[in-house]
C-alpha positions in Angstrom: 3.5 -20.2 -17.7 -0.2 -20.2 -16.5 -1.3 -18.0 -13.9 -2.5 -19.4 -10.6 -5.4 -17.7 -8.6 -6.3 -18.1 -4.9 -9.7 -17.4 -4.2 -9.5 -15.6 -0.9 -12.5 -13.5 -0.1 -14.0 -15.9 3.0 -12.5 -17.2 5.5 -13.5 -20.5 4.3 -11.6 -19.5 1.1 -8.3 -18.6 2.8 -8.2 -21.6 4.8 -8.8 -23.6 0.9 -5.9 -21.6 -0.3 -3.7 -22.3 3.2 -4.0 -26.3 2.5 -3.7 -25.6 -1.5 -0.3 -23.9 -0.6 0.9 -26.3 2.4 -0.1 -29.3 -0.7 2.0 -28.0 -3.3 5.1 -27.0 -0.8 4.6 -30.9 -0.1 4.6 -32.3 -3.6 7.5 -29.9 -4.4 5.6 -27.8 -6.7 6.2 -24.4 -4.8 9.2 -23.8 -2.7 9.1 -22.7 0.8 10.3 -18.8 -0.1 7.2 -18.1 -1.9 5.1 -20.0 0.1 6.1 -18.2 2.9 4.4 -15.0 1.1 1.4 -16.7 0.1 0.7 -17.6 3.6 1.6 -14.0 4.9 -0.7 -12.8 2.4 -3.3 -14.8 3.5 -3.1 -13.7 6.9 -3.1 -10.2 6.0 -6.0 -11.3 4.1 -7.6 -12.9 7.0 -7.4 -10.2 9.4 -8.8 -7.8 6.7 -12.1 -9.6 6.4 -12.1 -10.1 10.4 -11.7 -6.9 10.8 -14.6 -6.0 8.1 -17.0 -8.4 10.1 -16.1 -7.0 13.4 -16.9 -3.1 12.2 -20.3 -4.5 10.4 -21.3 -5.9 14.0 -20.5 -2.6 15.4 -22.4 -0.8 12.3 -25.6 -2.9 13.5 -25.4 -3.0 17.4 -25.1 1.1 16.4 -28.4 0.8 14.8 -30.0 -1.2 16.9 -28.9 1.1 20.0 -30.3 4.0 18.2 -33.6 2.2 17.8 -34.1 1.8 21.0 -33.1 5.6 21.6 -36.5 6.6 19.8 
């Protein structure tokens, strides 16, 4: 059997592989078990890369609060 790969590195890219996923439960080419896990995984995904945007804000507000310390 070929491997399948979900491109999930963006937002954007999750939400491809969430419809991918909710298509192929549809056509009955996945059942719901696994794509239950997917779709976890893709959350856990999701608030990974949230929470890497959110600390790279932080990371800049930081810089730009110790710019205007100087």
């Amino acid at each position: 059997m070929a491997r399948k790969r979900l491109k999930m590195e963006t937002p954007r890219e999750v939400r491809h592989a969430v419809t991918r996923v909710a298509n192929m439960v549809l056509n009955g080419e996945l059942d719901a078990k696994n794509a239950n896990a997917i779709l976890y995984a893709c959350n856990v995904v999701l608030g990974a890369i949230r929470t890497d945007e959110q600390q790279a804000r932080l990371d800049e507000l930081g810089r730009m609060v110790e710019g205007m310390k100087k």
